[in-house]
C-alpha positions as CSV (number, residue, x, y, z in Angstrom):
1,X,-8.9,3.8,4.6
2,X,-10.7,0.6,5.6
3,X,-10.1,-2.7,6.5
4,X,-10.6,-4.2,3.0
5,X,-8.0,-1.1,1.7
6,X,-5.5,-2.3,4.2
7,X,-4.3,-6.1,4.5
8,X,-3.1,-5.5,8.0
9,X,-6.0,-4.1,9.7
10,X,-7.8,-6.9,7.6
11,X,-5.7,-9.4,9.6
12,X,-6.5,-8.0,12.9
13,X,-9.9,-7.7,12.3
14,X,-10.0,-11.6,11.0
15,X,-8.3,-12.6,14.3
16,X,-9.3,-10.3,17.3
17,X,-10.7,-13.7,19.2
18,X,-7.1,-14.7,19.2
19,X,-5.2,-11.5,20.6
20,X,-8.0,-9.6,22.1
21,X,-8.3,-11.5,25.6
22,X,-6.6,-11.3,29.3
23,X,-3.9,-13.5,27.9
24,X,-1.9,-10.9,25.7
25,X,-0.5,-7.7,27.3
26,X,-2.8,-4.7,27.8
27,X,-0.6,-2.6,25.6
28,X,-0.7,-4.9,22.6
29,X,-4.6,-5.0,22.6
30,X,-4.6,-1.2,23.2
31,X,-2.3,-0.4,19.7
32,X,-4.0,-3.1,18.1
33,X,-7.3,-1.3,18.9
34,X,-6.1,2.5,18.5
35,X,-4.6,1.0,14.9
36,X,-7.8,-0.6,14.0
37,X,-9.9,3.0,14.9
38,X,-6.9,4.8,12.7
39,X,-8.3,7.8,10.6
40,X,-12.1,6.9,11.5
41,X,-14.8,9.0,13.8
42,X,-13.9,6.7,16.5
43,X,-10.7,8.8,16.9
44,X,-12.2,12.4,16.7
45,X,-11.2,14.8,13.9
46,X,-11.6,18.6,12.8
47,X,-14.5,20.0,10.6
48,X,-12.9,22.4,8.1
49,X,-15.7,24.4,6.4
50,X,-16.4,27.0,3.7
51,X,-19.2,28.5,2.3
52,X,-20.0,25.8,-0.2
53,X,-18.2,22.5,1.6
54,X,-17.1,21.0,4.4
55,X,-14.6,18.3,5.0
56,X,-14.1,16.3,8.7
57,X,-10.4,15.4,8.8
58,X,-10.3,12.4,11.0
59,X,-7.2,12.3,13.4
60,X,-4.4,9.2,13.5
61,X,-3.6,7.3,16.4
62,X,0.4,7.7,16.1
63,X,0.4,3.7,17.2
64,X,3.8,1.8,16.3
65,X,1.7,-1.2,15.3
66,X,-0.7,1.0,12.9
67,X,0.3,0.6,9.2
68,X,0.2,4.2,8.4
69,X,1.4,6.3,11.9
70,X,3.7,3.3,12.6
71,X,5.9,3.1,9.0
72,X,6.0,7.4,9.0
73,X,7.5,6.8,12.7
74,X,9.7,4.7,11.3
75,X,11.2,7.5,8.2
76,X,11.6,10.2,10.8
């Protein structure tokens, strides 16, 4: 899922000059940042091969503040 796929990462990419400085809590910048590297190589994943494929599943960041890890929080 990108940015352009997700209006919320979209928003936090748009305005990381306005959150991302000494001013807002360490925390917030780091689930910002962990939601903005959800399901991409930046988080690591798992190569699941076979003989004629192979698939990298790439892990989540189980942030509160990421649209997808943060709403199935939410439902359990």
């Amino acid at each position: 899922m990108s940015s352009r796929d997700d209006p919320i990462k979209a928003i936090l990419v748009m305005t990381i000059d306005k959150w991302d400085h000494d001013g807002t809590p360490e925390a917030v910048r780091n689930n910002f940042r962990k939601a903005l590297d959800c399901h991409t190589p930046a988080m690591g994943g798992t190569l699941y091969a076979s003989d004629s494929e192979q698939y990298i599943g790439h892990d989540t960041c189980k942030s509160r503040q990421c649209t997808r890890c943060g709403s199935r929080g939410t439902l359990d």
